[in-house]
N, C-alpha and C positions, 0 to 999 in steps of 0.2 A: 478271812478265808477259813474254811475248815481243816483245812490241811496244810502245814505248810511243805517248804521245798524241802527241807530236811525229812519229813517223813513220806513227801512221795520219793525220796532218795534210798530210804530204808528198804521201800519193797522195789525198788530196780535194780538189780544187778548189773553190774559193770559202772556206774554211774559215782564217780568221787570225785571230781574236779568242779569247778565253776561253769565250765563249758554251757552247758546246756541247761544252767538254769534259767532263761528268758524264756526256752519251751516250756519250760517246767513251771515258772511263775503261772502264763499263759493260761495250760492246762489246772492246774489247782482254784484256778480261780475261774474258769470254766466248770470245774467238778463242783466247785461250792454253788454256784449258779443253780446249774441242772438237778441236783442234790435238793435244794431248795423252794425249786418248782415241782418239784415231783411231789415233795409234801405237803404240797398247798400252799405256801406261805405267798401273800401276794407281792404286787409291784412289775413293774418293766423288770427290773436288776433284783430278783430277791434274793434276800440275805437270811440266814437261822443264826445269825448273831445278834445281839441285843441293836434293837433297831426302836425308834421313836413311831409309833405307829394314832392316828385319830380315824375309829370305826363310829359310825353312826349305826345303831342299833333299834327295832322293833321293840317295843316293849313285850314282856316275855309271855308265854301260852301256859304255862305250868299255873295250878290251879292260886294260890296265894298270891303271885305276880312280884315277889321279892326276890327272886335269884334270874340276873343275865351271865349270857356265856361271854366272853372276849373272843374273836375268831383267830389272834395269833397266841400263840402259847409256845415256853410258860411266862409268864408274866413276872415283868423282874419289880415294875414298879406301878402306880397310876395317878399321874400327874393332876388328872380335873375330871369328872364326871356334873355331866349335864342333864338337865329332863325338863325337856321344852316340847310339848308338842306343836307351838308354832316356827318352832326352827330357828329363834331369835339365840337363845344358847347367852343370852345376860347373866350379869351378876346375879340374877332374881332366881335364878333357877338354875345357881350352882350349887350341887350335895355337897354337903359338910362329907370330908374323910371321915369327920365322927357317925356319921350314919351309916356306914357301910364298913363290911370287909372282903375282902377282898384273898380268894383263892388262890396262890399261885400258881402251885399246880395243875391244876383244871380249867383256871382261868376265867371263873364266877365270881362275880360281883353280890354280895347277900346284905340288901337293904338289913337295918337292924329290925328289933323287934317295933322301937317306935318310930323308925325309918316312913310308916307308911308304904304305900306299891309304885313299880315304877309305871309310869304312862306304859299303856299300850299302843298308841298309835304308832303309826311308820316313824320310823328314822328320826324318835323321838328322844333318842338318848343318845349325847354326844362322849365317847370318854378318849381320854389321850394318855395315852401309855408308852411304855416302854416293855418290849417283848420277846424273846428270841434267847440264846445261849450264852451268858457273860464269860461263862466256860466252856467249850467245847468239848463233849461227852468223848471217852477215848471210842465209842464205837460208832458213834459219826463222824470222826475223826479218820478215823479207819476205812469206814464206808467213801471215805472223799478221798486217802491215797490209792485202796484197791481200784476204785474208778478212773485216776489219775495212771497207776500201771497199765490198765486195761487200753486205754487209749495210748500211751506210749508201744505198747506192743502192738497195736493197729497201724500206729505211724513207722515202726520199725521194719514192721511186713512190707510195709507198702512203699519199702525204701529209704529207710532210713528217717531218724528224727526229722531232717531238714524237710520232708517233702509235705506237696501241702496238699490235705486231702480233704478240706473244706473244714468249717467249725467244728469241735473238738463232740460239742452235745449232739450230733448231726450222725457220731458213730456209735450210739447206743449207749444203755447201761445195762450191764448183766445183770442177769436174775439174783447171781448172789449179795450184791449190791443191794436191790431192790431189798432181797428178804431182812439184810440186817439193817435198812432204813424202814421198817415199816412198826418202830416203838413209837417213830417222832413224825407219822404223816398226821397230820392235824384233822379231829374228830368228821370235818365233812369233805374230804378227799382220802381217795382209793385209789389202790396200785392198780 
């Protein structure tokens, strides 16, 4: 989770017992959810914690053909890269780690100089990685308790914690939320 119950306890006032930490679990992990989705990151359940991820990727359009992008970021590791244009993905046509490096922050992969290019056909390169936040940044962190109060004080209005006003992401996320998630939405997804 991006937040836990201690720090959506920090921004609730009146809240210091155990009481109500099962809504709270709940919500936090609802916040990490929707938080998640909004930056693109994929999956049914997506996560911006270090998650094991395998993209099939295009080979690239830039003019040399030695740099692809990763679509999850930032990249904590990368396990195997592959470059099969017949989609077999063998031993035959595993890249050495020695031929490549690998960006983390941007989340580029840069054949070396005698790397050669990678295929351009479709979904010609396989890589498996590992992607997403082994730390949680204190301002997504943040971003996931304000969102986390935000819907406790919707559930409060509307009656108190117990009541049940449908899925927790189903009651919005504020703009100010939005603005301080928008360092980590992933290069091709927009608020």
């Amino acid at each position: 989770m991006l937040c836990s119950v201690a720090d959506a306890k920090e921004r609730i006032r009146g809240l210091t017992t155990s009481a109500e930490d099962g809504r709270l679990t709940t919500l936090c992990q609802a916040a990490s959810t929707a938080i998640a989705r909004l930056c693109g990151y994929p999956g049914q359940s997506p996560s911006m914690e270090a998650t094991t991820y395998t993209a099939y990727l295009s080979g690239p359009s830039d003019a040399d053909g030695r740099v692809i992008r990763l679509p999850v970021r930032p990249v904590v590791s990368v396990t195997s890269v592959y470059d099969d244009p017949d989609w077999e993905w063998g031993s035959s046509t595993l890249v050495a780690s020695t031929d490549y490096a690998v960006d983390t922050g941007d989340g580029t992969i840069t054949l070396g100089p005698d790397g050669g290019t990678w295929s351009r056909e479709p979904r010609a390169i396989k890589v498996t990685y590992v992607a997403g936040f082994s730390v949680v940044p204190y301002d997504l962190k943040l971003a996931a308790a304000v969102l986390v109060h935000h819907w406790w004080t919707q559930l409060d209005t509307q009656g108190g914690p117990a009541a049940d006003s449908g899925p927790p992401e189903e009651r919005g996320i504020p703009a100010s939320v939005r603005a301080r998630l928008s360092l980590f939405i992933l290069a091709d997804r927009w608020l």
